[in-house]
Structure formats: structure tokens, C-alpha cells
C-alpha positions, 0 to 999 in steps of 0.5 A: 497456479493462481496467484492467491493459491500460491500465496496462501500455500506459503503461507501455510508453509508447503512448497508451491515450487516458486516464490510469490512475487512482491515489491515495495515500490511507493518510493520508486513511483515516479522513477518506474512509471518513467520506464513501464508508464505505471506501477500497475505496469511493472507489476503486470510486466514482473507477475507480482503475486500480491497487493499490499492496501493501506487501511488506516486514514492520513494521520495529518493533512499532506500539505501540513507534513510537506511544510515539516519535510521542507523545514528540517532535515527530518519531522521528528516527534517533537514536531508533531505533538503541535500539528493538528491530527485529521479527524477519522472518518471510517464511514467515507475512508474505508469505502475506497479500501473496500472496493481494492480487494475486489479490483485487486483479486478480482481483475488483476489476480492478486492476493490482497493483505491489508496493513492498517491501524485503528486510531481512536 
């Protein structure tokens, strides 16, 4: 059985005889890709069933978020209500998130779910 047919039977609560298989790794990155050379290697290697795409843009640049981190303990909310946001723009963002479902399903059999946020 496909990986998308045994998802979508789950989903719509019938028994497809096993569990689809899916991680949350984006914390483990560094640590799996030291043991299976990618992240796209374990999956492979462990059958996952699905891909979880991100659809929202970066609220803040990545440089800015990394001199919170350093500075304390935690970013707290506070510490935000001064940093500056990323302006959206879906136009270039959102051509990248449409061609993941396609790679995804397509050329490595995944079920493809996208999170995201609509910021405006």
C-alpha cells in the first residue's frame, strides 16, 4: 500500500493494518545526518509515510533571532515587540512551498500536509 492511500485511510479512521510512520526531527538534524548522512536518509531508511512542509514566511530574520537566543536564557515577548518583523512576500516565499509537494509525493512517495499561518 502507497504511503498516501495508508494515510488518507487514517485519516478517515478505517484500519489500513499498520501505523504511518512520521518523526518530528528538525531538532535532531545535526545529530541524525552524523549516522544516515541526511534527514532524507533516515526517513528513507525508517519508511516514513509523510512530509510535514512549513507554509508561513520567517516572521524575523534568522541573524536577529540568534542574537536574542545568545542574550538570555529564553526570547520572551517582551523581547520581541521591538524587533523589527520580515516584510511578506508570498510572491517569492510560497514558490519554493509549491514545488515541495510535488518532490515529496512525487519522487520520494510521501503524503504531503502543510502547517502554516497567514500573516497580514
Amino acid at each position: 500500500m502507497k504511503s498516501h492511500e495508508l494515510v488518507s485511510l487514517t485519516i478517515k479512521g478505517q484500519n489500513p493494518g499498520r501505523t504511518p510512520v512520521y518523526g518530528w526531527l528538525a531538532n535532531l538534524k545535526e545529530e541524525i545526518s552524523k549516522i544516515f548522512g541526511s534527514v532524507e536518509a533516515f526517513e528513507d531508511h525508517y519508511v516514513f509515510n509523510m512530509a510535514h512542509i512549513f507554509g508561513d514566511p520567517p516572521m524575523y530574520d534568522n541573524e536577529i533571532i540568534e542574537v536574542l537566543k545568545k542574550s538570555a536564557n529564553s526570547i520572551t515577548p517582551e523581547m520581541l515587540l521591538d524587533t523589527p518583523m520580515n516584510p511578506v512576500d508570498r510572491t517569492v516565499y510560497y514558490n519554493d512551498i509549491r514545488k515541495q509537494p510535488k518532490y515529496h509525493k512525487q519522487a520520494r512517495g510521501r503524503f504531503c500536509y502543510i502547517q502554516t499561518a497567514l500573516c497580514d
